[in-house]
N, C-alpha and C positions, 0 to 999 in steps of 0.2 A: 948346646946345639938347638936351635929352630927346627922344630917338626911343624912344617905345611900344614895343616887344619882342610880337609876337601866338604863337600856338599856332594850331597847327590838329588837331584832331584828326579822322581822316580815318577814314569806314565803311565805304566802298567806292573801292576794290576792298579786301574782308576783309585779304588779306595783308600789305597795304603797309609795309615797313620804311624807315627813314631811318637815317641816324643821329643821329637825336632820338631814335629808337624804335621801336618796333613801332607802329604807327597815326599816327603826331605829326609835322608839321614843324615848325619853329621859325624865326621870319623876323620882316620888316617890312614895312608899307603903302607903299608907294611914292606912290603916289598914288588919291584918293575919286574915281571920275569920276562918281560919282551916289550917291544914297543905295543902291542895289541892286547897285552893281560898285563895283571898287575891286581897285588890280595890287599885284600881293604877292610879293615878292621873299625866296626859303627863304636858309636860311642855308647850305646846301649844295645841291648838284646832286640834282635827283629823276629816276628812272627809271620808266616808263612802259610796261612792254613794248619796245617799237623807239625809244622817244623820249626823252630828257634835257633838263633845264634844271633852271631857277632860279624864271623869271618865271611866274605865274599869275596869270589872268583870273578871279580872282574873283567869283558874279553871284550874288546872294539864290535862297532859293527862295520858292518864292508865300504861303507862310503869310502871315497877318496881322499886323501888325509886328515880321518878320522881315527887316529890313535892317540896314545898319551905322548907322543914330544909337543903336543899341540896342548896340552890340558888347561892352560889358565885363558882358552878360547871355549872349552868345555869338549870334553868326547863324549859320544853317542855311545852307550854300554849296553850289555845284557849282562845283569847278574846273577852270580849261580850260589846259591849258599851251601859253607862249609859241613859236608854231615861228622866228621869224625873233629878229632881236634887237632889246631893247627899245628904242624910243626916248619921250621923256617929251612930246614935243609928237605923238606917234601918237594918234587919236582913237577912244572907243570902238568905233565902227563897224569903221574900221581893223583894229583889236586884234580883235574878232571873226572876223574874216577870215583873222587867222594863228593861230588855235590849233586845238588838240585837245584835246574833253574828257576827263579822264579822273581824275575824284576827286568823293566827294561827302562832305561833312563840315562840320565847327562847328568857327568860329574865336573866338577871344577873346581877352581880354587875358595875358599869360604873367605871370602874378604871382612863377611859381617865382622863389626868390632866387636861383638861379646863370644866370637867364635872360638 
């Protein structure tokens, strides 16, 4: 099976490095739980200030058909990171409940070749 490869490119917080880059993660959708959310797993560990992971709570923002059926156009996100560990039968309610936001950016599809 083909797993999609996503980018995220991140605005805030301005500083944000990875090692994808200055502004950029690089991961996959783990799972759609609506057209507006959707957990998204980097392909290294993000830092946060006092907080670390992998897992994020991906949720649209309000624009007008800015959600993921549109995503290889890019959607406009906030993300919230995962505090507990994931589990894939967790429901969004749930998953709301354990994170912390702290990113706001456009994800999309990662076309780079070395993705």
């Amino acid at each position: 099976m083909d797993i999609k490869k996503y980018i995220l490119t991140i605005s805030e917080p301005s500083d944000f490095e990875s090692q994808d880059g200055k502004g950029h993660v690089k991961g996959r959708l783990l799972q759609m739980l609506s057209n507006g959310s959707a957990v998204f797993k980097s392909n290294h560990v993000m830092t946060f200030g006092p907080i670390s992971g992998d897992i994020l709570l991906l949720n649209t923002r309000s624009e007008e058909g800015n959600d993921f059926r549109n995503i290889n156009d890019g959607a406009t996100v906030n993300g919230s990171l995962l505090k507990s560990d994931y589990d894939e039968d967790m429901d969004e309610e749930e998953l709301n409940r354990n994170v912390v936001f702290v990113l706001v950016g456009v994800i999309e599809e990662d076309k780079s070749p070395e993705n």
